[in-house]
GUKOLBA-111177 format. One record per atom (N, C-alpha, C): x, y, z negated; residue in one letter. Coordinates in steps of 0.2 Angstrom, whole numbers, plus 5000, padded with zeros to 4 digits. Example, Ala and Ser with C-alpha at 12.3 -4.5 7.8 and 13.67 -1.06 7.14 Angstrom:
BEGIN
506649724961A
506249784961A
506649844961A
506449894965S
506849954964S
506450004961S
//
This chain:
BEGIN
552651864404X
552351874411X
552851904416X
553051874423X
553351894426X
553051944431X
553552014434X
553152014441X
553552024445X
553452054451X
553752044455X
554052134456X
554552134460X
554852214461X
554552274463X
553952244469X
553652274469X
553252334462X
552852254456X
552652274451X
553152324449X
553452334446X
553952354444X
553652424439X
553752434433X
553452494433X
553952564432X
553752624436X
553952674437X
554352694428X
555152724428X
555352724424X
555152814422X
554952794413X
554552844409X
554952914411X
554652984411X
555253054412X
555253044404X
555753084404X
556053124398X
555653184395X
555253174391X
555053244387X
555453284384X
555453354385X
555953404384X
555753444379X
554853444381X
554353494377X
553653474376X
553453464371X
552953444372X
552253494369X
551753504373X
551253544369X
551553614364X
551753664370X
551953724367X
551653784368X
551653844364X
551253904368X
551853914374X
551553944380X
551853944384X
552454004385X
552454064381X
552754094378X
553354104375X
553354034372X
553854014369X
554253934371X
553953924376X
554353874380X
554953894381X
555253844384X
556053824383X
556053864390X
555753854396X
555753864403X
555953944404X
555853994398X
556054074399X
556654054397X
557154014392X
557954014391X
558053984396X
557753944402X
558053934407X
557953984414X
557654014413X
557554074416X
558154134416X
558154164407X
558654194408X
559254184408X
559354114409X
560154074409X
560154094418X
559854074423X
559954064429X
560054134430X
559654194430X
559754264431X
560354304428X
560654264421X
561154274420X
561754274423X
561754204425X
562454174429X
562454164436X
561654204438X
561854194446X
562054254448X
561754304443X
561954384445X
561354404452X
562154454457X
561754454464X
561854404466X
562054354464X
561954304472X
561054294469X
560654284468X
560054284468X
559854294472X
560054354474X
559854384479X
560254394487X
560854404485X
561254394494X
561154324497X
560754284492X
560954224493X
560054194497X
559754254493X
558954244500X
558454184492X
558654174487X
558254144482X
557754154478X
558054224476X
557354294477X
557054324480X
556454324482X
556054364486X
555954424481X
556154474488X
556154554485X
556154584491X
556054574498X
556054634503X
555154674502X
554754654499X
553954674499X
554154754495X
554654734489X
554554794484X
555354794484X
555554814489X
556254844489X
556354854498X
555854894501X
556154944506X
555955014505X
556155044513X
556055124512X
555255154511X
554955104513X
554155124513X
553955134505X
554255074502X
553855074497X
554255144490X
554755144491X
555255174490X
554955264490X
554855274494X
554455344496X
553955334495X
553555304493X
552855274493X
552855314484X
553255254480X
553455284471X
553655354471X
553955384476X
554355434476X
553955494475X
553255504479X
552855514481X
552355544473X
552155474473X
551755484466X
552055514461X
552955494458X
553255504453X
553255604453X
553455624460X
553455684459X
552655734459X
552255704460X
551455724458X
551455714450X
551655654449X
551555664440X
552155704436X
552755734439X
553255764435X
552755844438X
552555874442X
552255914442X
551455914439X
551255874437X
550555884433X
550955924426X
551555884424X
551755904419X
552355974417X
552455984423X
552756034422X
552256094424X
551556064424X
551356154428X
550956194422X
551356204416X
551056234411X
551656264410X
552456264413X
552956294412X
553356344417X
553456384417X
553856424422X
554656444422X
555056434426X
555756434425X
555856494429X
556456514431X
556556584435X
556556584442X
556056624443X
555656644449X
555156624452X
554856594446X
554256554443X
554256484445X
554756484447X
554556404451X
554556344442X
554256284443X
553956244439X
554556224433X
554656224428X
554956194425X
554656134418X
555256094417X
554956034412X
554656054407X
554256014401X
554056044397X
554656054392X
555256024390X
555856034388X
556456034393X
556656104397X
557156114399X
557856094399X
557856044394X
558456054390X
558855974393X
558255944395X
558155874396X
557855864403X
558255814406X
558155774410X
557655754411X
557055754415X
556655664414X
556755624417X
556855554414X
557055504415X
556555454418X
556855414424X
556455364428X
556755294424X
556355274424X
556855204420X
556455134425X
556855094429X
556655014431X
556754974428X
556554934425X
556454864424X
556854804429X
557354784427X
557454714431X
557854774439X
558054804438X
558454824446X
558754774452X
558754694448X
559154654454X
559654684457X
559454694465X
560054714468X
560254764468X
559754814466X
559954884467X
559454924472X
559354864478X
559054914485X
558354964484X
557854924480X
557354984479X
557755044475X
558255064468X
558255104468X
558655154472X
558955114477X
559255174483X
558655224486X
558155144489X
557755174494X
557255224490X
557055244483X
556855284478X
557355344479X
557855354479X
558355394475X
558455424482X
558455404487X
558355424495X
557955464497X
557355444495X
556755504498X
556555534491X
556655514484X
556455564479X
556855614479X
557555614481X
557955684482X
557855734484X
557555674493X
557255744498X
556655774497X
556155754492X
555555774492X
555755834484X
556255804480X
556255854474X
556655914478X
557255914482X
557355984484X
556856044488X
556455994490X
556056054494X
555456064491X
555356044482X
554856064480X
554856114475X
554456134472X
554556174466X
554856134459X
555056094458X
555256054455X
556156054456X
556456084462X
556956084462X
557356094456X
557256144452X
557756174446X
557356114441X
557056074440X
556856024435X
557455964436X
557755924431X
558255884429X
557955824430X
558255774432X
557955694433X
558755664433X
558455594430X
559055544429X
558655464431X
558955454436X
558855354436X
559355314434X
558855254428X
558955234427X
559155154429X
559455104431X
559355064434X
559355014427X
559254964425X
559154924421X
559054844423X
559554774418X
559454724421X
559654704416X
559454614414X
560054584408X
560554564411X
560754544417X
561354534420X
561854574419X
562554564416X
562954594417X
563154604423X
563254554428X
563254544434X
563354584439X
562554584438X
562154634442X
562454714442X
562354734432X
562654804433X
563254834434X
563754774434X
564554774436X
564454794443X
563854744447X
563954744454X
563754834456X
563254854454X
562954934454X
563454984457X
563854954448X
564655024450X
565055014455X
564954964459X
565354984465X
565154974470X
564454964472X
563954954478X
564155054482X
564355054488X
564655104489X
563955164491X
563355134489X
562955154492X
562455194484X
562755164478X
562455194473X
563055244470X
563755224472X
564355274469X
564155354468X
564255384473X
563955434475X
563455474471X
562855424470X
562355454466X
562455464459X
562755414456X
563255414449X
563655484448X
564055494454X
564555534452X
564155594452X
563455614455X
563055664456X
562755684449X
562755614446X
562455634438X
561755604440X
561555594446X
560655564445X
560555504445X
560955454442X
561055394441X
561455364437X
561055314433X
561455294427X
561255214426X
561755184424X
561155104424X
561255094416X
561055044412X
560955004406X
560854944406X
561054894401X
560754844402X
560054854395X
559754814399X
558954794394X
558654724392X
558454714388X
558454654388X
557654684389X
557054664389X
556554684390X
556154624385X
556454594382X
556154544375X
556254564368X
556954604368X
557154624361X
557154684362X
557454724366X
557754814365X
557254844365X
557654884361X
556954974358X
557455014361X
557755014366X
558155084365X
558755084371X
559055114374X
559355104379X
560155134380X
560455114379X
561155154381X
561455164388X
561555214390X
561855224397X
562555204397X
562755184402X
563555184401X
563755224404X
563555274408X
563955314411X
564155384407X
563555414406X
563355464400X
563355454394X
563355394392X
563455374385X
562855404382X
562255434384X
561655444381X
561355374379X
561055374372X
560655334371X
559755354370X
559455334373X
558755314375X
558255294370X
558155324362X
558055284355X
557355314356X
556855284352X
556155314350X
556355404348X
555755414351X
555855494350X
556055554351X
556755514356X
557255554358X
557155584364X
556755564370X
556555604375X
556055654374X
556255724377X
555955774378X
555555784384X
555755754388X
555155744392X
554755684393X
554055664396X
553755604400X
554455564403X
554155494399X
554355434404X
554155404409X
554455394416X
554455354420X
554455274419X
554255244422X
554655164422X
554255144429X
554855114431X
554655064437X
554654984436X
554154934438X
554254884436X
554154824443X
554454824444X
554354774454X
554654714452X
554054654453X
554254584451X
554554564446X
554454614441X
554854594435X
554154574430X
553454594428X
553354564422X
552954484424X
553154474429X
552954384432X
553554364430X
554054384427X
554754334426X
554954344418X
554554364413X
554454364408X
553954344404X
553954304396X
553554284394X
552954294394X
552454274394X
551754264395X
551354204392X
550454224389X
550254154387X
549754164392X
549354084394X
548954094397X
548254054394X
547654044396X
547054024393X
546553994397X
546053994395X
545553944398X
544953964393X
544353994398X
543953994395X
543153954399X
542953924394X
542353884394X
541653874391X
541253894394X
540553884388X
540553944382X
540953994384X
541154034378X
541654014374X
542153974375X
542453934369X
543153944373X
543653984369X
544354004372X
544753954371X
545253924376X
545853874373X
546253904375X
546853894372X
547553904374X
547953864379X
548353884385X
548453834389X
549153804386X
549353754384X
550153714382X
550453694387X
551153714386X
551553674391X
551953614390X
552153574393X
552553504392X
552953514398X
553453514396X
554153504401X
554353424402X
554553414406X
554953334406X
555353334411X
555853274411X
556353274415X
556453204420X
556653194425X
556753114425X
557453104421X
557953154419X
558553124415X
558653174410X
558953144406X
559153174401X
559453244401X
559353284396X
559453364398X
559853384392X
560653364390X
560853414385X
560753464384X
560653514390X
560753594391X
560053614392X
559453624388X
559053644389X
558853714392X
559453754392X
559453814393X
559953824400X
559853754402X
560253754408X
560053794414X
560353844420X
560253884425X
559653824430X
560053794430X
559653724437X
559053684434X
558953684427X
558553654426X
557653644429X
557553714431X
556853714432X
556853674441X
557453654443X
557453624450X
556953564448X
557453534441X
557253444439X
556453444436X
556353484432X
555753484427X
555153474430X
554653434429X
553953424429X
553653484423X
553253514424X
552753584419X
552153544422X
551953534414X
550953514416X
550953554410X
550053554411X
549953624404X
549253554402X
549053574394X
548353554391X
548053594388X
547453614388X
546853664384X
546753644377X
546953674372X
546953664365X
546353734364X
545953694360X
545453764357X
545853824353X
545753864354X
546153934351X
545553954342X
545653934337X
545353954330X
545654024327X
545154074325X
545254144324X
545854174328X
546154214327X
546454284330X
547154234333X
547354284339X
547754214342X
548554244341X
548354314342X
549154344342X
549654384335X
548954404329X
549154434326X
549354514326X
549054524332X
549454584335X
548654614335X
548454664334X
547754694334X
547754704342X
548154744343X
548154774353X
547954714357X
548354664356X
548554604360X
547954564358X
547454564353X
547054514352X
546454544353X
546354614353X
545754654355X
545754634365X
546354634367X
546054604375X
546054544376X
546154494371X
546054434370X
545054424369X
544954464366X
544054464365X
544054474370X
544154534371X
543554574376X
543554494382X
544054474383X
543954414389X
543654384386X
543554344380X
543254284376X
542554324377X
542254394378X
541754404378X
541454394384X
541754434388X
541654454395X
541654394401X
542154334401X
542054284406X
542054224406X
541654204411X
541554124408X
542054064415X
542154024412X
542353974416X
542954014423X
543554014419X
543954064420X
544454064415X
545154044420X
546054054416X
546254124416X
546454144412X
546754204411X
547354204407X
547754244411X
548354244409X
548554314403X
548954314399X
549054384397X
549754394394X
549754444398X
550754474400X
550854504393X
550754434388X
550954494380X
551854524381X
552254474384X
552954524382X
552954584387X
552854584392X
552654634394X
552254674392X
551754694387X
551454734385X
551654764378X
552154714374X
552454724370X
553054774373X
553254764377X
553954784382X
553754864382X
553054884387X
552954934387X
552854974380X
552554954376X
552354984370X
553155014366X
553554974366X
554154994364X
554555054368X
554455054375X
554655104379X
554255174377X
553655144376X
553355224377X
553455264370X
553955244366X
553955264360X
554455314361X
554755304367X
555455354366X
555055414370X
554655424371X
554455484375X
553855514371X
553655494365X
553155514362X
552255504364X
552355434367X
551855414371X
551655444376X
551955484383X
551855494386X
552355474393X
551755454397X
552055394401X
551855354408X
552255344413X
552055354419X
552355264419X
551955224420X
552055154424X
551955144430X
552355114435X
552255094441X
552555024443X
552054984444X
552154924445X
551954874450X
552454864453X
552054794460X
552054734460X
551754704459X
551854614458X
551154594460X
551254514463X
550554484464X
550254464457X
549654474457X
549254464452X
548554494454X
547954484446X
547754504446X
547454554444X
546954624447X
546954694448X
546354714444X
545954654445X
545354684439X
544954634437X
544454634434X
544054574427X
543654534434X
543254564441X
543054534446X
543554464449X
544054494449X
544754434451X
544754394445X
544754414440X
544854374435X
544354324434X
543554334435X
543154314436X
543054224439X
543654254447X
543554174450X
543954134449X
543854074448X
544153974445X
544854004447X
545154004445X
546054014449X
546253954447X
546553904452X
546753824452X
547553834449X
547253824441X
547953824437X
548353884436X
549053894433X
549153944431X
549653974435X
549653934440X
550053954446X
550753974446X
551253934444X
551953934442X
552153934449X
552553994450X
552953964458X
553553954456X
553953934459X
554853914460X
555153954466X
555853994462X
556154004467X
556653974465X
557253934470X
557753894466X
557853874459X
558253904454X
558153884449X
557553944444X
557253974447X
556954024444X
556254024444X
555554054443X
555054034443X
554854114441X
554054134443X
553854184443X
552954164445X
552554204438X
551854174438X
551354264440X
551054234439X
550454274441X
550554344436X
550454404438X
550154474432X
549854484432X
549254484426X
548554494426X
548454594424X
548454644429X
548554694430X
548054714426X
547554684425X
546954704421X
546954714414X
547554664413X
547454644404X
547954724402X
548454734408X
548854804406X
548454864407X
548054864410X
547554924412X
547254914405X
546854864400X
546554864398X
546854914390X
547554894390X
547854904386X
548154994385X
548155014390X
548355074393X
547455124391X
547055104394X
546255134392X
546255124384X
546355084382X
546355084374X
546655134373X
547155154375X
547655204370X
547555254374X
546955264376X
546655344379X
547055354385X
547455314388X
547555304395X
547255314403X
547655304407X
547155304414X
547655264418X
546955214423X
547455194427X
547055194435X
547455174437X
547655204445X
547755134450X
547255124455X
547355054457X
546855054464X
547155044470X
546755024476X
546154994474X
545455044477X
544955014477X
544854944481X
545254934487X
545254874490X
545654814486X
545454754488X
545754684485X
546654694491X
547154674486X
547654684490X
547854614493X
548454614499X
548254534501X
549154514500X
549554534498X
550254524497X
550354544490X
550354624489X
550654674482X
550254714480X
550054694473X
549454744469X
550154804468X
549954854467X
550354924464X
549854964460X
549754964456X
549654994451X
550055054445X
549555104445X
550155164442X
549655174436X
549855174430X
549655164423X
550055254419X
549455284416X
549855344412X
549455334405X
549855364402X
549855404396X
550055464394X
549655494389X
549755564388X
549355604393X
549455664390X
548755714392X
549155794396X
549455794403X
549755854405X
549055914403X
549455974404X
548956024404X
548456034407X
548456004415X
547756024418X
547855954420X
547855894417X
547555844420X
548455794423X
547955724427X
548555714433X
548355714438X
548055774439X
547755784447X
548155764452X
548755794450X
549255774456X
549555714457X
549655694453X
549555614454X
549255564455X
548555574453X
547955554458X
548055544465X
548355624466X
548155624473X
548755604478X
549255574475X
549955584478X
549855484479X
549355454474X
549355364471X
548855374477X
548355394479X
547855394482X
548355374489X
548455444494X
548955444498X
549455424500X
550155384494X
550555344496X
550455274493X
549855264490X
549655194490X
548955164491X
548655184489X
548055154492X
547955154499X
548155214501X
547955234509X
548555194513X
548655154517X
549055134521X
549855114516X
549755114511X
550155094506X
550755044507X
551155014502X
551654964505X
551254894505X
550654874501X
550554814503X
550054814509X
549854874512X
549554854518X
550054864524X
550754894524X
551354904526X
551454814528X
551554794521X
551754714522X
551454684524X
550754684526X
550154644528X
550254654535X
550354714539X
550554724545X
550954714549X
551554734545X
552254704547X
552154634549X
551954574545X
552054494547X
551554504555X
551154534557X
550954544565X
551254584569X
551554634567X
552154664571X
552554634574X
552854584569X
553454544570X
553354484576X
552654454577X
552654414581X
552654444588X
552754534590X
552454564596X
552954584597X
553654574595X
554154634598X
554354634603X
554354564607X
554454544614X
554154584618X
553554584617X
552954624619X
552954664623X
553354724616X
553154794615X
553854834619X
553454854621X
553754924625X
554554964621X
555154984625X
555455034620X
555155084615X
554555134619X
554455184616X
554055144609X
553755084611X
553355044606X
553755034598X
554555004601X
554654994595X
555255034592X
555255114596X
555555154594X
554755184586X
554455164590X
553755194584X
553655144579X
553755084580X
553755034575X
554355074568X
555055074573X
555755114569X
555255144565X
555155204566X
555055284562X
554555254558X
553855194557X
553455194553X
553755164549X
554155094549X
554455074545X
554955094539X
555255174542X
555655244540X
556355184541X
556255174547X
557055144549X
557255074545X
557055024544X
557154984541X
557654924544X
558054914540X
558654874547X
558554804546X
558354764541X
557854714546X
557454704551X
556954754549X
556354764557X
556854784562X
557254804563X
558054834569X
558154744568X
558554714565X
558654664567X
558254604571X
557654614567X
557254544569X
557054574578X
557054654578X
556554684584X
557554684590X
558054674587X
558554664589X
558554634596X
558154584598X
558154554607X
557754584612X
557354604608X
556754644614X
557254724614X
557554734609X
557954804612X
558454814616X
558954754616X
559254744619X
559054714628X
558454704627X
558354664634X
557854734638X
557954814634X
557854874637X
558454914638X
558654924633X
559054974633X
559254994640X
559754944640X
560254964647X
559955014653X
559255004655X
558955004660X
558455074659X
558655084651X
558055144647X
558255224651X
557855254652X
557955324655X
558455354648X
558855424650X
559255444647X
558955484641X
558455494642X
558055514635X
558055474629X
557755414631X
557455364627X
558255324625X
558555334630X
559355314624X
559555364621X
559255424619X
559455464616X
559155454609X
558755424610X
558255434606X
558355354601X
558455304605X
558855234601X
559455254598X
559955304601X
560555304600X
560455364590X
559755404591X
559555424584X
559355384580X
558955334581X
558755274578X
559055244575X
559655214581X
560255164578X
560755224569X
560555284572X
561055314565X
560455334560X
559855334560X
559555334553X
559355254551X
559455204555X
559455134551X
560155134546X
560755134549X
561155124545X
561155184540X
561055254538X
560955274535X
560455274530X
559955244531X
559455204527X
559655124525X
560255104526X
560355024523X
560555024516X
560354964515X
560754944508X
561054894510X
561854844510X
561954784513X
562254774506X
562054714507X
562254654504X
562854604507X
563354584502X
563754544507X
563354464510X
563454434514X
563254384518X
562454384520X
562354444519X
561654464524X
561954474531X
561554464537X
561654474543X
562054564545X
562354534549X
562854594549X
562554634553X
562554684549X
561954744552X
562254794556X
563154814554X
563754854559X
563554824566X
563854754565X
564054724573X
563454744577X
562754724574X
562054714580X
562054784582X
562154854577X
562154924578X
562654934587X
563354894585X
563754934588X
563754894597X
563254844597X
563054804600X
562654844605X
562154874602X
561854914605X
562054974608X
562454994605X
562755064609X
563155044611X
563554994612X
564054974618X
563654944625X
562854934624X
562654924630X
562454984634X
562355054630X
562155084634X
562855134634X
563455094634X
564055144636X
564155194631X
563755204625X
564255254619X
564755214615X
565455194619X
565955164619X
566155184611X
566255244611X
566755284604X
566155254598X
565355274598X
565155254592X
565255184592X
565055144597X
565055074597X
565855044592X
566355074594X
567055084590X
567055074583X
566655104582X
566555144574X
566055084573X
565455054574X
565155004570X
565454934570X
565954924577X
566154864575X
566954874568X
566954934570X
567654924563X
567254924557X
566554964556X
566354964549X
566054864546X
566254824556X
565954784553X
566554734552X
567054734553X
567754694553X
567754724545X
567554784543X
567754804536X
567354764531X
566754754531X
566154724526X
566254654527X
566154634534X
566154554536X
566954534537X
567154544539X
568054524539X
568254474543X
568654464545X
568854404549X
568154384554X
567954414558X
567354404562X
567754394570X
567754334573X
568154344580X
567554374585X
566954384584X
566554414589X
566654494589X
566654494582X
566754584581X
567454604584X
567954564583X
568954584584X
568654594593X
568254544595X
568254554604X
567954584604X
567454614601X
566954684605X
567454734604X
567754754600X
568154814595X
568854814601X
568954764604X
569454764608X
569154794617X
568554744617X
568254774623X
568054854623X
567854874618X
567754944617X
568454984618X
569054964614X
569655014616X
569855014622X
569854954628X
569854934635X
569355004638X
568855014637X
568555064639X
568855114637X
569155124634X
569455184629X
570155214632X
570255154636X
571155154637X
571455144634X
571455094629X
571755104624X
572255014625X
572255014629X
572554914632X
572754874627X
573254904624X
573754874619X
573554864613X
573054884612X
572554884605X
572054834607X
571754844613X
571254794614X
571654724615X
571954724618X
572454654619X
572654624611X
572754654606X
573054654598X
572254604596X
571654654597X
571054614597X
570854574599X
570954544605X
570854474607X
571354434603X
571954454604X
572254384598X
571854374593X
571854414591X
571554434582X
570954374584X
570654394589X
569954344590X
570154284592X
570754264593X
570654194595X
571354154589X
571854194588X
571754164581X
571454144578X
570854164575X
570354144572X
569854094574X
569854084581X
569254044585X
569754044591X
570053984592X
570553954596X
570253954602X
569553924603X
569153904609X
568953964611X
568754034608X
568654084611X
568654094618X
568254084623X
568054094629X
568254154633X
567854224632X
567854274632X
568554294630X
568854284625X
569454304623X
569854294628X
570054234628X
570354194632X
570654224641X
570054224644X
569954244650X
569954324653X
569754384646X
570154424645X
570754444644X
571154414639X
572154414640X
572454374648X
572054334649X
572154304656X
572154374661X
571454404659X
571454444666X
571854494666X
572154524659X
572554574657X
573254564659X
573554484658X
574254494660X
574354454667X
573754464672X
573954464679X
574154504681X
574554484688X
574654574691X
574154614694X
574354664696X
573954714696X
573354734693X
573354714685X
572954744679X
573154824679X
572554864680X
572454924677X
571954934674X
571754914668X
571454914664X
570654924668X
570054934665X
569354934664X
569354984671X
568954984676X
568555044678X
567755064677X
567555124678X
567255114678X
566355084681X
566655064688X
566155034691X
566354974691X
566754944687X
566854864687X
566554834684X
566354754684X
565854724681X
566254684674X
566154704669X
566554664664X
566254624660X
566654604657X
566554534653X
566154554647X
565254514648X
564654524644X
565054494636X
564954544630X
565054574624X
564454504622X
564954474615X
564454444612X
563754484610X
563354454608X
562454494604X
562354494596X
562754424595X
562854414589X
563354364585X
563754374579X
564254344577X
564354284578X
563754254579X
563754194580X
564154154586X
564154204592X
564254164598X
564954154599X
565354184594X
565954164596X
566254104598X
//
């Protein structure tokens, strides 16, 4: 039978996998093949989303509650002059993160946990952060981020690699301390932010009482040698099928006791359950004698009511080569209350980031303090209602008044995004701002860069700084931001013309003259450049005055 081209029929995909527990799909060795070899570009490169659970808010938000839970635990000890001491003196307690990426929540952590541990009773009490990732990449990149150095060399910072599928046990590289079952004398920390969405998981399907397991099938439209290829999950098609699940599904009495209770408790309803993360935690908590502080942000779900409603499939999202699913926060509370646990979760439905703080173990008088430290830095105005606000802020900078988004700064605690996005509407005051209120931008502009963490080929956050102060004539700072921006960004002809306009104010001729070439070597067409050396080697050049009208200073790198 002939047909036409039309007919034609669609060429069959390539199956890669067919009908697997999800768990054990190929898709997580594609996962940690991408995270391996991309490192931080992951991240510099904008293909992980992580600004919700790596600012200052949320940062002092952890910092908050971890130090209410180190003093529940220390208020049965006294050290000299009675102030509080660990349950063992002798040791550290250790905050240990999951999956660190790029580093920047543990700065913004290690930033405000400082200031809050010196000014508490807690001061003479020992702490060590650890950062943790499987990337080697990543923890090469750590030791030389100039912004984590410092803290290393302080002793309150130490990284590992973890594999969070296979390790029991933790080696520091800096301290050479290892981290084995039993070996902490004090409670454990962990932080966990967009990390147990990016590790194995099954998921399920329940109907009429009857539990099925959800399969997955991968396919390709071409053939795939490298099954554990970084780019794969670009090409692949994921469909899932309900196979009925017959007796005990994990083997694992912990992990199969909240497999019932859901087989019991809900009907017509996918549930997801974060066994390697649950096995992850259980392994961690061993090093500390089950005693143990979790803090965890990811979108998912919060409790058995959310679980409750139809959720339209198992909700796979994609980040470039990477993928991140739902965490069912309920199945880890579940498992925390079984081992005589307590957990700690916004009475509201969150609408971005569930944060949930999970303990173990039994302090002397309770975790009162932690209670109330979870209560106050998250539940109440917390970081996902932080991030829920923020996306309407952002639409009103224009708006808003100087003193408006001087107030925006400080709630933020200076966040140099919010400074860059709110960047035009500041710029379109300053100049004209009474002398207070530039004193007051001019304070602003030095606690944002003092609160940054940059990344290379993120928006240059020097230049926009010094951008700012050179419009309101603080010449010598504005000097100092574009040099630290020619130092991180390099070769920038916009920045070599500002830094050159700036020494012109300064007196400095011959240096600024040095700067415009600098800038038009590099951008030949340079305009501004250009008409500056012109106006310099006419006659009767005397440099800048100060009531002369000069030559408008690019806004951003771009305009060169």
């Amino acid at each position: 039978m002939s047909t036409s081209p039309g007919d034609e029929p669609r060429p069959q995909p390539f199956v890669l996998e067919r009908s697997q527990r999800l768990s054990r799909s190929l898709i997580w060795g594609c996962q940690r093949a991408f995270y391996e070899r991309q490192g931080i570009d992951a991240w510099r490169q904008g293909i992980i989303p992580n600004f919700i659970t790596s600012n200052s808010v949320i940062g002092r938000a952890y910092a908050q509650v971890v130090i209410g839970w180190m003093r529940d635990w220390c208020a049965g000890s006294r050290g000299p002059g009675g102030r509080l001491a660990a349950p063992d003196p002798s040791q550290p307690f250790y905050l240990v993160e999951l999956g660190s990426g790029a580093g920047r929540f543990a700065f913004h952590f290690l930033d405000a946990f400082r200031r809050l541990h010196a000014l508490s009773q807690l001061r003479d009490v020992g702490f060590r952060y650890v950062m943790t990732d499987l990337s080697e990449r990543n923890i090469e990149y750590w030791q030389t981020h100039p912004r984590l150095q410092p803290l290393m060399e302080e002793g309150v910072l130490d990284v590992a690699r973890f594999d969070a599928v296979h390790d029991e046990q933790l080696v520091l590289r800096r301290s050479g301390t290892v981290l084995a079952p039993g070996s902490l004398g004090n409670p454990l920390a962990l932080v966990a932010n967009y990390f147990f969405d990016s590790i194995p998981q099954d998921a399920f399907t329940l109907s009429n009482g009857i539990l099925h397991e959800c399969l997955v099938t991968i396919s390709s439209p071409q053939p795939e040698p490298e099954l554990d290829a970084p780019d794969l999950m670009d090409r692949v098609t994921v469909t899932f099928e309900d196979r009925p699940v017959e007796g005990t599904y994990y083997g694992d009495p912990e992990l199969d006791r909240i497999v019932q209770h859901y087989q019991e408790q809900l009907d017509e309803s996918t549930v997801q359950i974060p066994s390697e993360a649950l096995r992850c935690i259980r392994r961690l908590q061993r090093l500390s004698g089950d005693r143990l502080l979790l803090l965890s942000g990811d979108k998912g779900q919060a409790s058995q009511d959310e679980l409750s409603e139809r959720w339209p499939g198992i909700g796979l999202v994609r980040h470039g080569g990477a993928f991140s699913l739902m965490v069912n926060y309920d199945a880890i509370g579940h498992y925390f209350r079984n081992r005589d646990g307590q957990v700690l979760r916004p009475m509201h439905r969150h609408a971005s980031l569930h944060v949930g703080a999970f303990l173990l173990g039994q302090p002397p008088d309770g975790h009162g303090e932690a209670e109330l430290a979870y209560e106050e830095a998250i539940e109440r105005l917390g970081p996902d209602d932080y991030s829920t606000l923020l996306k309407r802020l952002e639409q009103t900078y224009k708006a808003m008044s100087l003193e408006e988004l001087l107030a925006a700064l400080r709630w933020s605690r200076f966040d140099a995004d919010m400074l860059l996005d709110a960047f035009p509407a500041l710029m379109e005051q300053i100049e004209t701002a009474s002398l207070p209120l530039q004193h007051e931008v001019c304070w602003a502009i030095q606690q944002v860069w003092e609160a940054s963490y940059l990344l290379e080929g993120e928006d240059d956050l020097a230049f926009h700084l010094g951008t700012l102060l050179y419009a309101m004539d603080r010449t010598a700072d504005a000097l100092t931001f574009f040099e630290h921006s020619l130092r991180l960004c390099a070769d920038e002809p916009s920045a070599y013309f500002n830094k050159g306009m700036c020494l012109l104010r300064l007196g400095q001729d011959a240096q600024g003259k040095e700067c415009f070439l600098q800038a038009l070597a590099l951008s030949p067409d340079f305009t501004q450049a250009q008409e500056m050396l012109a106006e310099m080697e006419a006659p009767g050049w005397q440099g800048l005055k100060e009531d002369e009208e000069e030559e408008e200073v690019p806004e951003t790198p771009s305009e060169a």
